[in-house]
Residue, then its C-alpha position, 0 to 999 in steps of 0.5 A: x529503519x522499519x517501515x510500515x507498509x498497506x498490504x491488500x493481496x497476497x501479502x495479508x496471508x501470514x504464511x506469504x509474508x512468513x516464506x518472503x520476509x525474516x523480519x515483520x510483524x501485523x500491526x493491525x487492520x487498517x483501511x486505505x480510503x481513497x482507494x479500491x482494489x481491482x485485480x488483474x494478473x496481480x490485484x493493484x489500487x484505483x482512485x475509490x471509495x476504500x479498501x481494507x487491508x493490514x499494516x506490516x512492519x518490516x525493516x526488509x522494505x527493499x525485499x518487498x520492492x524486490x517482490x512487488x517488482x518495483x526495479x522491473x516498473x511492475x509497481x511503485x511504491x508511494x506514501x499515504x498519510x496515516x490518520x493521526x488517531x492510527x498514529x497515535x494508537x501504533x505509537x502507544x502500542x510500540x515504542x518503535x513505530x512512530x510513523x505518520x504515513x505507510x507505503x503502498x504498491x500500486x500497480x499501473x492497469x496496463x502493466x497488470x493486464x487490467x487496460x487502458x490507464x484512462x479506465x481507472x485513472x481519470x486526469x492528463x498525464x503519466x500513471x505516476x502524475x495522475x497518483x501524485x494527485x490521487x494521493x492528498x485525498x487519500x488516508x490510513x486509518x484504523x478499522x472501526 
């Protein structure tokens, strides 16, 4: 099955991708609103305006998790709804790519080096709750 993945650091650069995965391909620049990056040892997404970035297609998704450390609690992946004007365009562009949401990593401040969950997560619960209601507010689209 191919996904399609929101990638904001490291895994932008072609050469990074190239030495990780056998099996991807850029579909576009896209941005990610809802969210913003900050970095700590490892950059991650925070409630904000928006942040921009690439969508990759792979089928190699449990390499990435592998890499992204999400059997360690590093990050965890989560799907964020793609516009339908994105939707439409990936699905004219490939006859193979008919998704409505991307996964993205995200990263818990604390687990980074970035402080307390409260800094950059507002609201009662676990880092995982407080994504769960960050997410409705949250889109993909295509970069104008």
């Amino acid at each position: 099955m191919t996904d399609l993945v929101f990638v904001y650091g490291t895994l932008t650069d072609d050469a990074q991708v190239a030495a990780l995965l056998d099996s991807y391909r850029f579909v576009g620049d896209a941005v990610c609103v809802g969210f913003k990056r900050v970095d700590g040892r490892y950059p991650t997404l925070v409630p904000g305006e928006s942040v921009t970035g690439r969508l990759l297609e792979t089928d190699e998704i449990d390499r990435l998790d592998r890499y992204e450390g999400v059997d360690r609690g590093l990050y965890h992946r989560v799907s964020v709804s793609l516009t339908s004007s994105l939707t439409s365009s990936l699905a004219s562009s490939s006859a193979s790519l008919s998704a409505t949401t991307a996964e993205v990593y995200l990263a818990a401040p604390t687990a980074i080096g970035l402080g307390s969950l409260d800094e950059y997560w507002p609201g009662e619960g676990s880092f995982l709750d407080r994504v769960d209601r960050q997410l409705p507010a949250t889109h993909i689209e295509r970069v104008s």
